[in-house]
C-alpha positions, 0 to 999 in steps of 0.5 A: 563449456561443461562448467556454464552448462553445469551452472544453468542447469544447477539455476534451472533446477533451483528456479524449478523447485522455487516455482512450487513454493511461490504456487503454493503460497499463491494459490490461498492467496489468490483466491482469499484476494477474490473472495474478499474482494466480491468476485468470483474465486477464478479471476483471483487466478487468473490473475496469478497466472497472469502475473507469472506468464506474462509480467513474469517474462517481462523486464523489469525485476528479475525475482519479484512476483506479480498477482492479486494483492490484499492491498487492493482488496478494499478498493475492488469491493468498493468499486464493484459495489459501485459500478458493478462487476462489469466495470472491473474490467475497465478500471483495471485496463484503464489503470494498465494502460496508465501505467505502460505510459508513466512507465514509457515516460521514465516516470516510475523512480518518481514513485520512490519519492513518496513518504515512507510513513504515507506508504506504511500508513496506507499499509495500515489503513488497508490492514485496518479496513481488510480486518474489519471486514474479513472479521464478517467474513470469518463469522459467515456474515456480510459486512455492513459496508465502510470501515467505519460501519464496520467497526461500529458493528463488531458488538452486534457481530460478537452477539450474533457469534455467540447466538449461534452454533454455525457462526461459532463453527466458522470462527474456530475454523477461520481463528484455527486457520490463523493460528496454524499460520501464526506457529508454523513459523515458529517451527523448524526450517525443514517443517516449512518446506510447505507454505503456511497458508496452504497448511492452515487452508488445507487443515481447515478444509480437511477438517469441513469436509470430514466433519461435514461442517455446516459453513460457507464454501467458496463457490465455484462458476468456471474459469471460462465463465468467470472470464468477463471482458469488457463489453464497448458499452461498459466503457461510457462509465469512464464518463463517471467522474467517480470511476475515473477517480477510482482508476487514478486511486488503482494507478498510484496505489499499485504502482507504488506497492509495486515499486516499493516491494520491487526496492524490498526484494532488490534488498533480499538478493545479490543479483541485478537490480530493478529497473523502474521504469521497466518494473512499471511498464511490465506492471501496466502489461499485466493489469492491461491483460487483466482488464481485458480478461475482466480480472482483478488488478495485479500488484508484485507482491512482498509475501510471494517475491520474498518466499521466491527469493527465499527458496533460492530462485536466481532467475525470472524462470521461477515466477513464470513457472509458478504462472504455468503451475497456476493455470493447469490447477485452474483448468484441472481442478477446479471443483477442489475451490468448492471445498475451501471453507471461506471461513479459512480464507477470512482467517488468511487475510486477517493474518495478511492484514495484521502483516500490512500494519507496522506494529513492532516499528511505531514504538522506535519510529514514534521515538526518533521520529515522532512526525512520521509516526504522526503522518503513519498514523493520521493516514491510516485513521484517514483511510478507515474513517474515509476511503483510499484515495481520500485517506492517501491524499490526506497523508500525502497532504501532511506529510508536505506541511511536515517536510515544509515545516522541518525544513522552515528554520529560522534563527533569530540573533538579536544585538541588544548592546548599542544605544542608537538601535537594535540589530536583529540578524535572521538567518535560515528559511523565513517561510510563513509557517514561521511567521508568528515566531518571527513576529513574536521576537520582533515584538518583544524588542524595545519600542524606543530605539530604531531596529535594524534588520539584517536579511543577508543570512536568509536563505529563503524568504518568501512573499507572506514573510517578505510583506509582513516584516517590511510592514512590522519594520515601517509601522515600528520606526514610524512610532519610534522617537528618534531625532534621525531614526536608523533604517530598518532594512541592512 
């Protein structure tokens, strides 16, 4: 008796000292995800904290941490300049109510079949577009808008940066930002105890306010008053065939993130494994709470789950503390958001975004597996010329032509040796995108001598093939010159 209570209190004492280390690397977080997203810095929090007091208590994955994610962060600032703010709260409850029935279905391990290189080239696409646009962010200017417009216009920005002492103020704050980030990693374990966004956000915003820096700080409205619900007007926007759209894009890519990152941090710990189904429906509790709140949308995120596992957490005690942690910094202080450079939040999620893109991985990936690094790269190019959805769809897109591709093999043997016919044997899958080389071989062969055909080691053949090797087979006898020609099918 002594020895179980002995070992719960040694895991609630562990769970309460990771609590503190997963606040302190969400609260930068949370409040950069609002900011770039175009919302108010409040509902980045209430967020987190909905992520830990409610997803937290829920089953599912016992050590994986929910709350606001730069994944979505391009999505949000897109809809949001579409719909308006109001619509937030909609899309976000539709897409958690979505997600509890795909859950309720037993649907969630079908995320797990998704292309590993469309997920890591979305990944990329959404570091991509958050760089472009935070790049804005840390110069104290307003993006132009797509990934495209604003790529095209980091000349113009680099100019205006350097006509003007403010904007070249905020870039060394938000690059100081990046940098202490970049190094703290690189120093000793116990130097880490502290995250290394809350360092770098706490340097720069010591530093604007000693120095009276003349840059962008986060504005500051209220948690009460960021609190938004939906009101009964705002849901005839789901008429829209755009916003439904938008909420189908909010569903896969949270969902998968989701389901993803829950399979990363099943990886980093010994304990019980997640359960998908419960992972997904206890995501969808949360976003449905978030969309009622008029919050932004919630995804387990990798950064937090790892630094939760990481600092020793054995149960699900640790997120929901981090929850509480969360809620009494939002009710208590408040006005400490109002001395945070935004300048320091752009330089963390550029930091977040150079994470999301797979850069140490392409080079052996293009290597051993040159079509997947093809799918990762179309993708993420399709997201920063496109958008999401449409850049997600194209990568799924290819990635089924590729798998239908891989999996068309087809060997043809052609028997030259008789002097009455020729026999060809074709073995494997004859599927349409091998058509032109089947043709190509059988058009090649002698016109002189009857062929015959034997399908029997085809373990597929489908109506295009089927059609066009029974047309080449009739039209090939017909004008062979042969007493008795032999027939073409064996």
């Amino acid at each position: 008796m002594t020895s179980s209570f002995s070992s719960l209190w040694s895991a609630l004492r562990t769970d309460f000292t990771s609590s503190l280390v997963v606040f302190l690397v969400a609260l930068p977080l949370c409040v950069g995800v609002a900011v770039a997203s175009g919302v108010p810095a409040e509902l980045g929090l209430i967020t987190g904290i909905v992520g830990g007091l409610v997803t937290g208590f829920l089953p599912g994955s016992s050590l994986q941490v929910s709350g606001p994610a730069a994944g979505l962060t391009v999505l949000v600032l897109t809809a949001v300049t579409e719909y308006g703010l109001p619509a937030l709260g909609v899309i976000v409850l539709a897409s958690g109510v979505i997600q509890l029935a795909l859950g309720a279905m037993r649907l969630g391990r079908l995320f797990r079949a998704i292309s590993l290189s469309v997920v890591h080239g979305m990944l990329a696409g959404i570091g991509l577009v958050l760089i472009a646009g935070q790049l804005y962010t840390l110069a104290g200017q307003k993006a132009p808008g797509s990934g495209t417009a604003n790529v095209a216009g980091l000349y113009d920005l680099a100019v205006d940066v350097l006509m003007s002492n403010t904007a070249l103020i905020a870039v060394a704050t938000g690059t100081a930002t990046i940098a202490i980030m970049t190094l703290w990693k690189k120093l000793p374990g116990k130097a880490q105890l502290l995250p290394g966004p809350l360092v770098a956000v706490g340097a720069a915003t010591l530093a604007t306010f000693a120095f009276d820096l003349p840059i962008s700080r986060v504005e500051v409205s209220g948690l009460m008053e960021a609190i938004q619900p939906p009101a009964l007007g705002d849901f005839g926007k789901l008429a829209d065939l755009g916003l439904l759209t938008t909420i189908v894009a909010f569903t896969l890519i949270a969902s998968a993130e989701s389901l993803f990152s829950a399979a990363a941090v099943d990886r980093l710990h010994d304990g019980p494994k997640t359960d998908y189904d419960k992972e997904l429906m206890a995501q969808g509790a949360g976003n449905t709470v978030c969309g009622l709140l008029g919050a932004l949308p919630m995804t387990a995120v990798i950064v937090r789950s790892s630094a939760n596992v990481a600092a020793g957490a054995r149960t699900k005690v640790s997120r929901v503390l981090h929850g509480v942690w969360l809620l009494l910094f939002a009710a208590l202080l408040p006005s400490a958001l109002s001395m945070i450079p935004t300048a320091a939040l752009a330089g963390v999620l550029i930091h977040a975004g150079f994470k999301l893109m797979p850069i140490k991985e392409l080079g052996p990936l293009w290597r051993e597996h040159r079509g997947e690094a093809v799918v990762l790269v179309v993708t993420a190019g399709a997201i920063l010329v496109t958008n999401m959805f449409e850049g997600v769809l194209i990568g799924l897109l290819l990635s089924v032509v590729k798998a239908a591709w891989e999996t068309s093999h087809v060997h043809i043997d052609v028997d030259d040796s008789g002097e009455d016919s020729v026999r060809v044997r074709i073995r494997g899958h004859a599927t349409f995108l091998r058509l032109p080389h089947i043709l190509d071989t059988l058009e090649q062969l002698p016109s002189d001598r009857p062929v015959e055909l034997n399908l029997a080691g085809l373990r597929h053949l489908d109506h295009a093939c089927m059609s066009a090797l029974q047309n080449w087979a009739d039209q090939h006898n017909a004008h062979t010159v042969q007493p008795e020609p032999s027939p073409a099918w064996a």
